[in-house]
Phi, psi and omega in degrees: 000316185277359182260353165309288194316317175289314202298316195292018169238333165302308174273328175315251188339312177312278174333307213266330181285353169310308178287333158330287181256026175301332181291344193266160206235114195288109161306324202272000181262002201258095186309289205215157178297163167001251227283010145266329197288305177289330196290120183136306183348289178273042180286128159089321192292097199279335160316300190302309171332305203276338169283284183349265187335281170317347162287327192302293201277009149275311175289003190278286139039285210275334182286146161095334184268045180069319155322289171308001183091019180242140163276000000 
């Protein structure tokens, strides 16, 4: 029972630190930041165009109607 209890506290302890690290991000491996790494990414893509707009003219929408906090 007490040698269940250690392996099971060994992976409990494993689990939780895996995702720690998974989150951290080493910068010095990194050649140039993120959003140089993306630019382009939607070059040419008439989806992507087409969500833009349409975000554009939903927030165009919401002004003047009280929603954003403007009269």
């Amino acid at each position: 029972m007490e040698k269940h209890l250690k392996d099971t506290k060994s992976t409990l302890e494993a689990a939780i630190t895996e995702p720690k690290n998974q989150t951290e991000i080493d910068f010095s491996t990194t050649a140039s930041p993120w959003w140089n790494q993306i630019a382009g990414t939607f070059a040419d893509n008439s989806a992507y165009d087409e969500s833009i707009r349409l975000g554009r003219e939903y927030r165009g929408s919401l002004r003047g109607s009280g929603v954003l906090g403007e009269e």
